[in-house]
N, CA, C and O atoms as a GROMACS GRO file, in nm:
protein
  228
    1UNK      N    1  -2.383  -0.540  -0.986
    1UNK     CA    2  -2.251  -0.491  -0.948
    1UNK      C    3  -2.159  -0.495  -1.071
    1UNK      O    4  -2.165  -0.587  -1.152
    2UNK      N    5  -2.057  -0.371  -1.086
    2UNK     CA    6  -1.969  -0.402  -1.189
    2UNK      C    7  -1.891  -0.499  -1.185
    2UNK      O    8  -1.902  -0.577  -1.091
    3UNK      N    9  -1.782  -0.522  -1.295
    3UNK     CA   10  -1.700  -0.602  -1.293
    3UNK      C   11  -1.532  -0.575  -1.183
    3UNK      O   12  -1.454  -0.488  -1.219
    4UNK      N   13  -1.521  -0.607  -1.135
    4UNK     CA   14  -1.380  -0.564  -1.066
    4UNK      C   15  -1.285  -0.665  -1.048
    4UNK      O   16  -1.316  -0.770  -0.994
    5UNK      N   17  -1.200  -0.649  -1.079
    5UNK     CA   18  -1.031  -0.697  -0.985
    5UNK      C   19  -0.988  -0.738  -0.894
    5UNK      O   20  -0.953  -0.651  -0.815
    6UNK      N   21  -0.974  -0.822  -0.867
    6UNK     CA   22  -0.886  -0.809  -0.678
    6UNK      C   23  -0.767  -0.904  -0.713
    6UNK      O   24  -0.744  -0.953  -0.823
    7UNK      N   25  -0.672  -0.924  -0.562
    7UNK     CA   26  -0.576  -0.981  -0.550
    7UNK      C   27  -0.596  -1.054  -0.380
    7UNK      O   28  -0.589  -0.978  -0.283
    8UNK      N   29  -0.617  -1.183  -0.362
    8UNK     CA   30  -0.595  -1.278  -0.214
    8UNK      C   31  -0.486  -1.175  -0.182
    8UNK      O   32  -0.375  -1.166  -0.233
    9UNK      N   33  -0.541  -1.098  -0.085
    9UNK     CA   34  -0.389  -1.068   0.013
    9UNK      C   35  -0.337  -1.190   0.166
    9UNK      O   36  -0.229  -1.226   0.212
   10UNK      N   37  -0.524  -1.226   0.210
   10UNK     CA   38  -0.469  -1.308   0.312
   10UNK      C   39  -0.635  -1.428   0.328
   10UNK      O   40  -0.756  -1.426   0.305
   11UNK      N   41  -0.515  -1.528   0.388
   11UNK     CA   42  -0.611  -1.630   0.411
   11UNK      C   43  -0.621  -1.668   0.551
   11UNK      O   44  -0.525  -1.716   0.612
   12UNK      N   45  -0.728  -1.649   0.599
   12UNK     CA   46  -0.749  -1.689   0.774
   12UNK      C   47  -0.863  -1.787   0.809
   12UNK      O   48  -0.962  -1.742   0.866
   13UNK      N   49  -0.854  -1.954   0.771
   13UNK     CA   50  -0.916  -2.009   0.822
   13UNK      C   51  -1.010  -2.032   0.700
   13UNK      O   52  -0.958  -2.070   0.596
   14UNK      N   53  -1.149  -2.011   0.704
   14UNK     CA   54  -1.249  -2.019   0.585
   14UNK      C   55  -1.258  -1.872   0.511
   14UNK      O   56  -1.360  -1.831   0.455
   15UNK      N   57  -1.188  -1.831   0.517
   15UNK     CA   58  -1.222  -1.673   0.514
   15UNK      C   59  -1.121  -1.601   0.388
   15UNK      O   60  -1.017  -1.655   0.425
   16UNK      N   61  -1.086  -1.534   0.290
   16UNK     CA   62  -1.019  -1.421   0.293
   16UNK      C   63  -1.026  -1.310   0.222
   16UNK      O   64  -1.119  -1.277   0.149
   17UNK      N   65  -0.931  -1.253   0.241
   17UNK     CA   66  -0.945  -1.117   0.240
   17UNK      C   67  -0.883  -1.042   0.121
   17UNK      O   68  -0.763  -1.019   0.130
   18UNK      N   69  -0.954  -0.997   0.000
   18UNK     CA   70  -0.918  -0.957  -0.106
   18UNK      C   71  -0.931  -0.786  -0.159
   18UNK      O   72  -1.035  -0.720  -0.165
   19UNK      N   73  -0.804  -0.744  -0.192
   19UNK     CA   74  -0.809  -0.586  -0.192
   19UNK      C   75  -0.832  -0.585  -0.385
   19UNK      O   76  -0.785  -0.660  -0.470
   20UNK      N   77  -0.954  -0.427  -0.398
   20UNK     CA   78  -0.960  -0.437  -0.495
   20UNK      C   79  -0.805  -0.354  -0.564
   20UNK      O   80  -0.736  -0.282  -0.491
   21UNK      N   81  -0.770  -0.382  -0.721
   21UNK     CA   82  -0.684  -0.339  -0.758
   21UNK      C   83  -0.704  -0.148  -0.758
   21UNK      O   84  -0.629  -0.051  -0.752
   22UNK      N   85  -0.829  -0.168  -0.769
   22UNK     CA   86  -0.835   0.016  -0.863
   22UNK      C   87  -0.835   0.103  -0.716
   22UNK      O   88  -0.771   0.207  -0.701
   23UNK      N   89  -0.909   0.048  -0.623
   23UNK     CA   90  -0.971   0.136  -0.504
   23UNK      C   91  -0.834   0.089  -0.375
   23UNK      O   92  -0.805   0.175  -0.292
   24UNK      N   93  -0.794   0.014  -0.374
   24UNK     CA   94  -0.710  -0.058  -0.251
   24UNK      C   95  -0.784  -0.091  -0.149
   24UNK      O   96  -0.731  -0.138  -0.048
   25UNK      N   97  -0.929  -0.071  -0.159
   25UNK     CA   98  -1.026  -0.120  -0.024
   25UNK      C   99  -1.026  -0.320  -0.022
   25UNK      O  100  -1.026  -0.408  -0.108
   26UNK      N  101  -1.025  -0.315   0.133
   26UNK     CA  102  -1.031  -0.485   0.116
   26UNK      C  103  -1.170  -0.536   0.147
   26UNK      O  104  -1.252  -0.470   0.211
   27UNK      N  105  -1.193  -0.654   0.101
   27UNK     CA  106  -1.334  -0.720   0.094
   27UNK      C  107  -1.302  -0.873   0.183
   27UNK      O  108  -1.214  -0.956   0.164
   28UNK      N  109  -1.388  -0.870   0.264
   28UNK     CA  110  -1.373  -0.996   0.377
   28UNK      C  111  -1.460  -1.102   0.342
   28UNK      O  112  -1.577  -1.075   0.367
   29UNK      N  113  -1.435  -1.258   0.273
   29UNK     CA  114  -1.529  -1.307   0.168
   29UNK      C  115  -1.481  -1.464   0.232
   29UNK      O  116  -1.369  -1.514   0.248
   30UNK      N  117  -1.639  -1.524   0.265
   30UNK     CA  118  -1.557  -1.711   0.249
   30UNK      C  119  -1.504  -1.759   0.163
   30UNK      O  120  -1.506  -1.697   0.057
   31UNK      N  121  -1.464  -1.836   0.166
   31UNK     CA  122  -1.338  -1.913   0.057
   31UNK      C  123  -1.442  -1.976  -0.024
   31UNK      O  124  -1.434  -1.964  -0.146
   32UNK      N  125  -1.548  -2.049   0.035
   32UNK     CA  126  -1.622  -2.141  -0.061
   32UNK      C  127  -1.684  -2.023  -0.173
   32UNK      O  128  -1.711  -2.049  -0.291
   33UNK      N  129  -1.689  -1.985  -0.155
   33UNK     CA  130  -1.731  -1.841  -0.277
   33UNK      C  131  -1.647  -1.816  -0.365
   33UNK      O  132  -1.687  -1.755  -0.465
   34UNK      N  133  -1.528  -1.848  -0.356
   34UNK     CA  134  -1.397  -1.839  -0.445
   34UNK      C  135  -1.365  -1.926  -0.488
   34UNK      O  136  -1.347  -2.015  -0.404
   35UNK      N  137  -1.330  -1.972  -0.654
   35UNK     CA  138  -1.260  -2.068  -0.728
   35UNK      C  139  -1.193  -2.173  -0.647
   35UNK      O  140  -1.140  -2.123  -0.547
   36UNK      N  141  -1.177  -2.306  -0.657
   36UNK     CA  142  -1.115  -2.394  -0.633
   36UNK      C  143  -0.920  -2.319  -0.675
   36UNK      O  144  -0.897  -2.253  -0.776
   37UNK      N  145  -0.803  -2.359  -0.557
   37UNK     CA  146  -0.704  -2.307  -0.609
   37UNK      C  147  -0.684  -2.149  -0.618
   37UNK      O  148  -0.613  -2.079  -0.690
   38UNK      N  149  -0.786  -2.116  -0.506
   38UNK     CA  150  -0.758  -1.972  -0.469
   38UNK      C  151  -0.650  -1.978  -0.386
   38UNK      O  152  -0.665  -2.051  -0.288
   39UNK      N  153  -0.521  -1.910  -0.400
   39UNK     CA  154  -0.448  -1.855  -0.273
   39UNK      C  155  -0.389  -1.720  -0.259
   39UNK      O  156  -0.418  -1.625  -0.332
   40UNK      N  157  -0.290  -1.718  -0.145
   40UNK     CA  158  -0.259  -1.579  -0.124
   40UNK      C  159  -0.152  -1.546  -0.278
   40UNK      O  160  -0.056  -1.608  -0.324
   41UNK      N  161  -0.209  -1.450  -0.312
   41UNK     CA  162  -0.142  -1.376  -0.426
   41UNK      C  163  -0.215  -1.407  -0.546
   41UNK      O  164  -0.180  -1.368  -0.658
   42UNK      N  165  -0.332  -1.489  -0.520
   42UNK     CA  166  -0.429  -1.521  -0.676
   42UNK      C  167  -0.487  -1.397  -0.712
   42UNK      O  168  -0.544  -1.325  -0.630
   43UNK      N  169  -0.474  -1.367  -0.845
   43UNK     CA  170  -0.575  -1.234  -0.890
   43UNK      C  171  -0.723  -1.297  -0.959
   43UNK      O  172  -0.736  -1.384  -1.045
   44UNK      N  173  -0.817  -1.223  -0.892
   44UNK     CA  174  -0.930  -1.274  -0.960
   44UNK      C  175  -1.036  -1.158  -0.969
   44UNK      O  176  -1.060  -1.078  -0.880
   45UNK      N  177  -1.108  -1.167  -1.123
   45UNK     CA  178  -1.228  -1.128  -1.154
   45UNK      C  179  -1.345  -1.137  -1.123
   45UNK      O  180  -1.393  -1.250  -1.118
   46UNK      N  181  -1.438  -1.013  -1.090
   46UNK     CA  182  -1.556  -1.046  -1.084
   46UNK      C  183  -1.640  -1.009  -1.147
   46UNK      O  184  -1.638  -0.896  -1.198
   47UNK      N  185  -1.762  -1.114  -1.165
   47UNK     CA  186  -1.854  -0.998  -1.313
   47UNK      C  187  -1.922  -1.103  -1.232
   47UNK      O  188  -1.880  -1.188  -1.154
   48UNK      N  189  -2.049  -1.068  -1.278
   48UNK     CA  190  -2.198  -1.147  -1.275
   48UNK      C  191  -2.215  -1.240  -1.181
   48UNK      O  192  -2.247  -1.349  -1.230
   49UNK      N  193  -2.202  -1.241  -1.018
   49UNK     CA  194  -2.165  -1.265  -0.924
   49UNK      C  195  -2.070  -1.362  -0.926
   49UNK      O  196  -2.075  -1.438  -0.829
   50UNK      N  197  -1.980  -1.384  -1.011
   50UNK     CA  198  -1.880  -1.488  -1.006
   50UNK      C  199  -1.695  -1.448  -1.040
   50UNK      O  200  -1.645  -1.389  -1.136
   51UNK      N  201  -1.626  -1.517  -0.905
   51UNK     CA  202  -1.511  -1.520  -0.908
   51UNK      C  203  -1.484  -1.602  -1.000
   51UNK      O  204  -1.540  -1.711  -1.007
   52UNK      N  205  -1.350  -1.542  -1.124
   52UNK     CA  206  -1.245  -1.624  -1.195
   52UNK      C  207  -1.142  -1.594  -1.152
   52UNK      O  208  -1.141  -1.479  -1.106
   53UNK      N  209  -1.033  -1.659  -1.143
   53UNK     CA  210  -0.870  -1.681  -1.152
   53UNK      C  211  -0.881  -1.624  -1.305
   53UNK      O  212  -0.947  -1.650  -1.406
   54UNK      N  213  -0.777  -1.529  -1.265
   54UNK     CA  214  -0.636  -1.415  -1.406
   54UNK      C  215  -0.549  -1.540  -1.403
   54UNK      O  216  -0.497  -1.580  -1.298
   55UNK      N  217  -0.536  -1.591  -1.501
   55UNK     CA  218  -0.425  -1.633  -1.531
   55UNK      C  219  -0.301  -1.559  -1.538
   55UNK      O  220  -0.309  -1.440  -1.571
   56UNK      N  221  -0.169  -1.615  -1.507
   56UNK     CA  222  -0.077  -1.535  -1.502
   56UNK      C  223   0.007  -1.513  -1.651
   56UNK      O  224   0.050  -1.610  -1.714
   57UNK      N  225   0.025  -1.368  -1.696
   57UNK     CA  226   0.077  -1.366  -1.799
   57UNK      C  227   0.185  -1.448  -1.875
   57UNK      O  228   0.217  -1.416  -1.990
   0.00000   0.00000   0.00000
């Protein structure tokens, strides 16, 4: 899979839900799959099956 973008739009329970930046489609993903200190409004990378946190400029 390529590398892509997203942004936490929402968190429900173990779950959330991240829209990519380029496409606006959302992706429905468990939390344990995501960085420690994921929340709503975190932007994160994906490459090589792994979520990073964007640091904020």
């Amino acid at each position: 899979m390529e590398p892509k973008d997203y942004i936490v739009v929402k968190i429900e329970g173990e779950y959330a839900t991240l829209r990519d930046v380029e496409t606006k489609e959302d992706l429905f993903i468990a939390l344990a799959l995501l960085p420690a200190g994921t929340d709503v409004g975190t932007k994160l990378h994906y490459e090589m099956l792994e979520y990073e946190i964007v640091p904020e400029k």
